[in-house]
N, C-alpha and C positions, 0 to 999 in steps of 0.2 A: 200529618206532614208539616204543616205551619205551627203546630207546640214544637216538633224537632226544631225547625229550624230558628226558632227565639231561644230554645234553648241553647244552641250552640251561639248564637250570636250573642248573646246573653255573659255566657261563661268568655267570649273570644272581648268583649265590651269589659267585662270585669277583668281581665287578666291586665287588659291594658291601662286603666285607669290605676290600677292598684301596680302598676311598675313603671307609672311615669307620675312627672310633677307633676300633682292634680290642682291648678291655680294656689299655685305656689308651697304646697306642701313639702316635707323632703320627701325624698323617691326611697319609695318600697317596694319591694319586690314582691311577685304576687305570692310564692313560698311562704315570703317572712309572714306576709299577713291571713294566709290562710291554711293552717299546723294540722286542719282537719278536714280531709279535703269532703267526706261527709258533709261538713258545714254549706261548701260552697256550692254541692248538688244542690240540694236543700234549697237554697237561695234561687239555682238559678232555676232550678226547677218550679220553686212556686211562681217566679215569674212567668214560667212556660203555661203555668196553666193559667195564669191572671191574663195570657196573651200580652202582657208588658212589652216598650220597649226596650231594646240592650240599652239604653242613656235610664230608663227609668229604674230598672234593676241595679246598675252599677252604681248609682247617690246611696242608696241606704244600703249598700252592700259593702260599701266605703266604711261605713257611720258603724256598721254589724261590725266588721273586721278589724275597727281599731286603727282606721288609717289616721295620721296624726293632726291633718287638716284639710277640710270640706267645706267651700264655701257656693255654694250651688248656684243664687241668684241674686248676689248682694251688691249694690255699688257701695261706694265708698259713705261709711257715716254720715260723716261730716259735713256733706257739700251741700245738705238742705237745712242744718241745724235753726234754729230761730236766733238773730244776733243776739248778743251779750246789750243787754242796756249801756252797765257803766263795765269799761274796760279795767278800773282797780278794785271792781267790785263784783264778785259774780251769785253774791248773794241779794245784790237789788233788786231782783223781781219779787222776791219771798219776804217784805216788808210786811209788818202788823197790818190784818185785813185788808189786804191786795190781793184778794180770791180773783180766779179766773171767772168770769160765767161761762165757762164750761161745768162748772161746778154747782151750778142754779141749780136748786130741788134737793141738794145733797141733806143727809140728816145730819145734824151735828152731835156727832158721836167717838167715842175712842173703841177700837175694835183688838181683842186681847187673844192670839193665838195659846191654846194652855197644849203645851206636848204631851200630858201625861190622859186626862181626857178625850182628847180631838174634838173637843168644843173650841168656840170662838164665844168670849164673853163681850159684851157690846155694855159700854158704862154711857152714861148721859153725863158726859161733861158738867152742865149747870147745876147737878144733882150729886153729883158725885156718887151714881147711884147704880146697879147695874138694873138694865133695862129689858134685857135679851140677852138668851145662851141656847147655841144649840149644834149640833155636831158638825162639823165641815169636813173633813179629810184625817187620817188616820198620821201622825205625827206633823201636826203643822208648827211651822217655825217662825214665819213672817206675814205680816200683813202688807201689802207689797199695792201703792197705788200706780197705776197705768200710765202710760204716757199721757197719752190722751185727758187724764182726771176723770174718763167715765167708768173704770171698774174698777174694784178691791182687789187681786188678787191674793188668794191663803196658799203658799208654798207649803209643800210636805216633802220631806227625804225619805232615805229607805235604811235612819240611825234605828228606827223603836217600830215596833208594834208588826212584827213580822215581814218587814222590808217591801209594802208598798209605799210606793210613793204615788202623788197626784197634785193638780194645781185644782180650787176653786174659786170664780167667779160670785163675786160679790157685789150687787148694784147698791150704790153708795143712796140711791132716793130712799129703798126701803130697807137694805140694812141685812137684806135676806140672801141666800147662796141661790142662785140661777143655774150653776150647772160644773161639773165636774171635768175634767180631763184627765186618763193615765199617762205619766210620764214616767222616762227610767230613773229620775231622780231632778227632785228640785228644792234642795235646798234654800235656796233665796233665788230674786230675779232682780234682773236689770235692764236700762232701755238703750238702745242707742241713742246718742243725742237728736238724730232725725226724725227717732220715731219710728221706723222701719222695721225695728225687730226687737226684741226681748232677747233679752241674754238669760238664757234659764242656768243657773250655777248649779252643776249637778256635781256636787262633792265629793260622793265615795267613786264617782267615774273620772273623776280629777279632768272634767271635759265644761266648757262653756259653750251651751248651747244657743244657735242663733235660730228662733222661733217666729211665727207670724202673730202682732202681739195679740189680736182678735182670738185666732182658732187654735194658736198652737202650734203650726204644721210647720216641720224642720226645716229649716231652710239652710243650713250649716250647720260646723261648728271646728270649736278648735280645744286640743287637746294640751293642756298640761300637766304632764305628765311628771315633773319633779316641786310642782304646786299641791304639797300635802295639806290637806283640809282647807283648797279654794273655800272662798267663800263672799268677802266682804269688800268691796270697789269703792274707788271713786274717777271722775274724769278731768281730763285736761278741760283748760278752760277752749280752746278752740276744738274740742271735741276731736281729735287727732288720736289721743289714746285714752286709754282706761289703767290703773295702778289696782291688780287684784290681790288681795293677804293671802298668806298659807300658812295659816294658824300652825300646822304641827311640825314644822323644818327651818322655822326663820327665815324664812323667803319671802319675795315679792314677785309676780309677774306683772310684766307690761303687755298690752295689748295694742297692737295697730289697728287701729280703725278703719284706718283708709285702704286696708291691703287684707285687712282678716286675719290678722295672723300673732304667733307669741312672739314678739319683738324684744326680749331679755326677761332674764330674770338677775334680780338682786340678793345675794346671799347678806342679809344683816349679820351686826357684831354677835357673837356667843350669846345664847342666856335668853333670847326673846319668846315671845309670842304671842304674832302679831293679830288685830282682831276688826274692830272698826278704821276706815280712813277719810278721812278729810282733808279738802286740798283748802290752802287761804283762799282769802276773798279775793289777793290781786295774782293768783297763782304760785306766788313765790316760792311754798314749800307745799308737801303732804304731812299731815299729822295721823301716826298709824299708833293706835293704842295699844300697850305691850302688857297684857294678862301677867305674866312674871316679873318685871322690871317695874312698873307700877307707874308709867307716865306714857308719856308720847315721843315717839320716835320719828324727828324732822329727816325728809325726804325730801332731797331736790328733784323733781319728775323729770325735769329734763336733760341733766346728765346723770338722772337715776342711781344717785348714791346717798347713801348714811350722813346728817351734817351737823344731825344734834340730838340733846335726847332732854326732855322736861318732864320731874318730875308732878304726881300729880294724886293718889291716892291707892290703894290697894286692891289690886283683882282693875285695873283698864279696861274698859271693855266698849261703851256705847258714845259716837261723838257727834253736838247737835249746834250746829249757829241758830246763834240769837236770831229775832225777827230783822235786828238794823245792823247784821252783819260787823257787829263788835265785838260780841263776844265767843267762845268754843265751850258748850256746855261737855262735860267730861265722866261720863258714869265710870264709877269705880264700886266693880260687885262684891267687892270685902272678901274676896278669897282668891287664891292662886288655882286651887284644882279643879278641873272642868265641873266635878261633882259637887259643890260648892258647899255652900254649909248655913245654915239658918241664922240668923243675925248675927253675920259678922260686919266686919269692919267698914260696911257701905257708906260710902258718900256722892258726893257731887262736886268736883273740881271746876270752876269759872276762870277761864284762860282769857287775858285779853289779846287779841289779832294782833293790836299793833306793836305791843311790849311784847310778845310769848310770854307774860308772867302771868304765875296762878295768882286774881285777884280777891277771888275767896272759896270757902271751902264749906259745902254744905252738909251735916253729917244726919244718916239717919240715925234719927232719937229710938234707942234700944237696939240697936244694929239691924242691918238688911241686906239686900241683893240688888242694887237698880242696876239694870242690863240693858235694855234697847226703847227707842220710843221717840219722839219728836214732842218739837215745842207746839201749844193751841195758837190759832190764827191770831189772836191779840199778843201774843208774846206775854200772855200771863202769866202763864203755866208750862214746866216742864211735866213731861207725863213719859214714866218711865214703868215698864216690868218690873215687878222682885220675883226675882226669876227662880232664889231659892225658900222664898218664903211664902207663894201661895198669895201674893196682895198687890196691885199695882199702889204706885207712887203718884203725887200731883204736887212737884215744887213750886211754893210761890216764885216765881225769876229776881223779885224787887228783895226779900229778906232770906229764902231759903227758908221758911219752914214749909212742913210737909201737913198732906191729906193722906192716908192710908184706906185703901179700898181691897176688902179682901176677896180672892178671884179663886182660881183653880188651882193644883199643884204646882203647876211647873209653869208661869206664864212667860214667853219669851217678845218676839220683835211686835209688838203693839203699833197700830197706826191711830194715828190724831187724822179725821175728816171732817170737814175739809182744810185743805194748807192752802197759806197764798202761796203762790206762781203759776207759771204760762205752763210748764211740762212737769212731768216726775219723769227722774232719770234713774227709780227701784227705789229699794231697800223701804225701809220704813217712811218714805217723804224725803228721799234727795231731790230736793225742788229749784228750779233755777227757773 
């Protein structure tokens, strides 16, 4: 008698959530979202037997059904962020050797996701040398530090190797995976500026997931839906919104922070596609790397339109500030097609902040691929993936020549640990 009656409360719980604005979604009707009504026994049925309650069944019955936006337990971003040091500069915490000691005990190491593998190659910086390799998750993409600075996270999508995806934890003391989690997809991740949740970018679901950054557990999410090939962020400096790429349509989504929600999108001029983005140091513009058009494409975030475009080198794709927030280091992977091609036309573009001119241009010697990575905490070394060459990269920052380290197939979003600053806000060390 008490399975019947969760399960009716259950289905009567889901019918109304999923046909009213669910904190602030648009309204769907329970029809639209549920085509099979199989599905929705299913659902509420397993709640009946888990003796669930109707609120606990109808969040992830939301998330199952494809409702457009879910935001279950989230206050606003923002309102805990850590202030901004210097207000024309939002790259001043992440100065040459201004480590946090949260970071005390860490190894000092660069950690190399390889796609084709499912290894994680581990080099010794001082050595130039690899030190460790050993399997992590089944297409991993990114090496992704935590908010917090105490874990690695390795993202995997569901592009290669039979369409699981999974995240692994990585403890930065010894260098080794702790522990695994399944996810429906996670491409790359990201943090709120508060720290409160993870944004797991789950690609081929064209959905940004809001996660608890410790265990994982959904705590939201928001869907976009005309955001082909989400993937690569960055944020306002007051922590207000997030600017995400959509690599395969020329688009832009915005994200509200403070409300959970998809706050516009920006259709770019003809011809793009866009990949990494960085915002300036005093906010002014975002700089979004364009894979086809072979420069960076200027964004004003806050009336979110197209203002300029700098060229830069061939194949766009990875964009990194200097230690002392002068300059925008610029990977250019030497090809236009995603499939890319063994020593092409690879270089390294150095933009200066305050001019947008390219101040010089670093080419690799016999052609290459540099694709993602961050600068070492002395602002020695850029350290990049050759993403179609099987070898990571180590630019001197002072001349532009190169160290050549040869890794695994396919090496992509590589992290340098440890970085200075106070948080990481995803991706390979967006550090503020």
């Amino acid at each position: 008698m008490k399975s019947r009656l969760l399960l009716g409360a259950a289905a009567a719980a889901l019918a109304v959530l999923t046909s009213s604005d669910f904190n602030g979604a648009q309204s769907l009707t329970f029809p639209s979202l549920c085509q099979d009504g199989r599905l929705c026994s299913a659902l509420c049925g397993a709640a009946a037997a888990r003796e669930q309650t109707p609120a606990a069944v109808a969040q992830p019955a939301a998330y199952e059904l494809g409702a457009p936006t879910a935001v279950w337990k989230l206050p606003p971003a923002n309102l805990n962020m850590p202030p901004q040091i210097d207000p024309k500069n939002v790259y001043a915490s992440i100065a040459a050797n201004d480590v946090s000691p949260a970071t005390a005990g860490a190894l000092n190491r660069v950690y190399v996701p390889n796609l084709i593998t499912g290894k994680v190659d581990v080099i010794d910086p001082e050595t130039f040398q690899i030190v460790d390799s050993y399997f992590a998750i089944p297409s991993p993409q990114h090496i992704v530090p935590s908010w917090d600075l105490q874990t690695l996270w390795v993202t995997g999508d569901i592009s290669y190797r039979g369409g699981h995806a999974s995240v692994a934890a990585i403890d930065p003391k010894t260098g080794k995976v702790t522990r695994t989690i399944d996810l429906p997809d996670a491409y790359n991740m990201y943090f709120t500026p508060d720290g409160r949740s993870a944004i797991v970018v789950a690609e081929a679901k064209r959905r940004l997931e809001f996660r608890d950054p410790h265990t994982m557990e959904l705590q939201g999410y928001i869907a976009v839906p005309r955001c082909q090939g989400v993937n690569h962020a960055d944020f306002a400096l007051d922590g207000s919104y997030a600017i995400f790429t959509c690599e395969y349509n020329d688009m832009l989504a915005k994200i509200d922070l403070v409300h959970h929600t998809l706050a516009d999108m920006l259709q770019l001029s003809p011809g793009h596609m866009p990949q990494d983005i960085r915002i300036a140091p005093d906010g002014s513009a975002f700089y979004v790397a364009d894979l086809l058009k072979d420069g960076l494409i200027v964004v004003d975030g806050e009336a979110f339109k197209e203002t300029g475009f700098i060229p830069t080198g061939v194949g766009t794709h990875g964009l990194y500030p200097s230690r002392d927030g002068k300059r925008l280091f610029v990977a250019n992977r030497g090809a236009h097609n995603l499939g890319g091609e063994r020593h092409g036309q690879g270089s390294v573009s150095v933009m200066d902040f305050a001019t947008r001119k390219i101040v010089a241009t670093w080419p690799v010697p016999g052609g290459g691929s540099p694709d993602m990575g961050n600068v070492s905490a002395d602002g020695k070394w850029l350290w990049l993936s050759g993403r179609y060459d099987g070898v990571v990269y180590a630019f001197n920052t002072d001349d532009g020549s190169v160290k050549t380290i040869p890794v695994g197939g396919m090496p992509h979003g590589l992290a340098v640990w440890p970085q200075p600053g106070r948080y990481s806000l995803g991706h390979t060390g967006n550090m503020r």
